[in-house]
N, C-alpha and C positions, 0 to 999 in steps of 0.2 A: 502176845500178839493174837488179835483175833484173825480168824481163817473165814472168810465168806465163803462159799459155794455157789457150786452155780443150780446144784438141785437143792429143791426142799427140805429141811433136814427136819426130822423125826422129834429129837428134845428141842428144851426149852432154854433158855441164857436168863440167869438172874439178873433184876436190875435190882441191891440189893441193900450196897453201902451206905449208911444211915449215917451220914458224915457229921452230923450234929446233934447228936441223942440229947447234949443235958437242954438247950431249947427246943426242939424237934423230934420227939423221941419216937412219936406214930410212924408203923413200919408197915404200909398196905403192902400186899403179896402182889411184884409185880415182875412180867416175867415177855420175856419175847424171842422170834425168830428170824434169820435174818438169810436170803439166800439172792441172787441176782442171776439173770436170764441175757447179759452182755449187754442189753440197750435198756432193761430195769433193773429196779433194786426195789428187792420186794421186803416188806417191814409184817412183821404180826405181833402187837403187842396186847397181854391179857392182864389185867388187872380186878383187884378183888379190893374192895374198899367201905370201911361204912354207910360211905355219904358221894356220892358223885353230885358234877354241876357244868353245863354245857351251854352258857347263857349267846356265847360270842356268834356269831352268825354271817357277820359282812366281813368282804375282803380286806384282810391287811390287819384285822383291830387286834387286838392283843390276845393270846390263850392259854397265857400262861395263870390267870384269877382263878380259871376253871378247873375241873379236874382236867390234866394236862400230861402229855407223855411227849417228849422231845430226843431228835437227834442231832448233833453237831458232826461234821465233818471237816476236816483240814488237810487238802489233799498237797501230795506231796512236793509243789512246784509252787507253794506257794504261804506267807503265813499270814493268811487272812482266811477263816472258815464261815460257813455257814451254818446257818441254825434253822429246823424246820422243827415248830410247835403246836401241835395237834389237839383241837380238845375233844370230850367225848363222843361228841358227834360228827366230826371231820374236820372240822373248821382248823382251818391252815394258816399260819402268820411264818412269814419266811424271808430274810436278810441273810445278806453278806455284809463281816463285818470285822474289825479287830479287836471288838470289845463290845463291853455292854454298850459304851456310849457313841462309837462310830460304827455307824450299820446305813447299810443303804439296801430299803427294803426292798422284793423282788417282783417285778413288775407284775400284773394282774394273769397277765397270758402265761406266764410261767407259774404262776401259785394254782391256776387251775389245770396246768397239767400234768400238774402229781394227782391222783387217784385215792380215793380214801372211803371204805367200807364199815362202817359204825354198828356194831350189833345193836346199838343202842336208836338204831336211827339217826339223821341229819336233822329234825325240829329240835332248835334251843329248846330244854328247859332248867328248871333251878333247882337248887342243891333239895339230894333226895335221896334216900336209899334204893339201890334197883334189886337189892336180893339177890343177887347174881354174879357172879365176874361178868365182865364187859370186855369186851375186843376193837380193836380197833388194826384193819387191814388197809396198809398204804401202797402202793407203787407208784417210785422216784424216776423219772426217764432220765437218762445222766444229760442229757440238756437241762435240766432243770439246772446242776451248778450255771447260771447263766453265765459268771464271770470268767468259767475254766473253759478251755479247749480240748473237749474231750469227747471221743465218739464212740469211747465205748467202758463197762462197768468193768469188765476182763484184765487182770493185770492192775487195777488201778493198786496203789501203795498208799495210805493216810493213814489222819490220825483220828479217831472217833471218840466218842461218849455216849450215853445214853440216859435221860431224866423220866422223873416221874414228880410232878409238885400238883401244887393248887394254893396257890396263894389267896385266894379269895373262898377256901371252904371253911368250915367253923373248926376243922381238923388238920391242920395244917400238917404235909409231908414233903421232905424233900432229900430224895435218892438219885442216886447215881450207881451208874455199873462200876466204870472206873472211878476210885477214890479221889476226893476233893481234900487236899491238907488248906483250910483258909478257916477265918475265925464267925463270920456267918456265911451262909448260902451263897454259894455264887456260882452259877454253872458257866460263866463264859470267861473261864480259863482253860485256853488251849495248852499251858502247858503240861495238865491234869490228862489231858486225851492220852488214849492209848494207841498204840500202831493197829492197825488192818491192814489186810491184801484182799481184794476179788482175787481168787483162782480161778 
């Protein structure tokens, strides 16, 4: 079980698991923090990679092509979770759903009121080396689950995951924190999540 907090916490949490080495064997160093403030849930994730790509830019279109870091949640009253998908630059695609193919994506007002800080900057551009790790800092307002009832981040009980792909870079990667047992890539299997609490 992961422990959220409600301060900052000092390390870092591996997203690590390289769940399909003999096709996917690229394992970029990617690593995050995770603390929440009762009415946010504040995300830091750092990543280090050859080749980054941040093409996606308008609301809703897809980011997971791009270099890409995601979280899923599935909170505890319920089994349909959410997927929020971030490319390097901010750019946010976000649905509630039970799978990959029933998702009902989350309306415009609610996608812009998650917060997303890009070391990289918010201008697309195309696949490139940046010489650097790259960060990417988010804050979730728990309104954003649009479909849950819930008012506050404090005491919540779910179940999470954490990604790291890029399906559209010449170096394909695809990690998880918590382990995926499936025969290719598939990150929207909830029953792969693992538990969390907000303390």
């Amino acid at each position: 079980m992961l422990i959220i907090p409600e301060n900052k916490p000092s390390g870092w949490i591996h997203c690590s698991c390289c769940n399909w080495p003999e096709d996917f064997p690229y394992k970029p160093d990617v690593q995050f923090r995770v603390w929440h403030d009762r009415e946010h849930f504040n995300i830091i994730f750092r990543v280090s990679e050859e080749t980054t790509k941040a093409e996606q830019d308008s609301v809703g279109a897809p980011a997971h092509g791009d270099a890409c870091v995601e979280f899923f949640i599935q909170p505890e009253d319920g089994e349909k979770y959410y997927n929020f998908e971030w490319n390097a630059a901010g750019h946010l695609a976000m649905a509630w759903r039970s799978g990959r193919e029933d998702a009902e994506s989350a309306p415009a007002n609610v996608i812009e009121s998650v917060s997303a800080v890009p070391s990289l900057g918010s201008t697309p551009f195309g696949e490139k080396s940046v010489g650097k790790p790259w960060t990417l800092e988010v804050t979730i307002p728990v309104s954003a689950l649009f479909r849950s009832s819930l008012s506050s981040w404090k005491g919540l009980r779910c179940r999470i995951n954490f990604f790291k792909c890029g399906d559209g870079l010449k170096k394909q990667a695809f990690l998880s924190w918590a382990p995926i047992d499936t025969p290719t890539p598939d990150f929207h299997r909830p029953e792969f999540f693992r538990e969390a609490v907000f303390e």
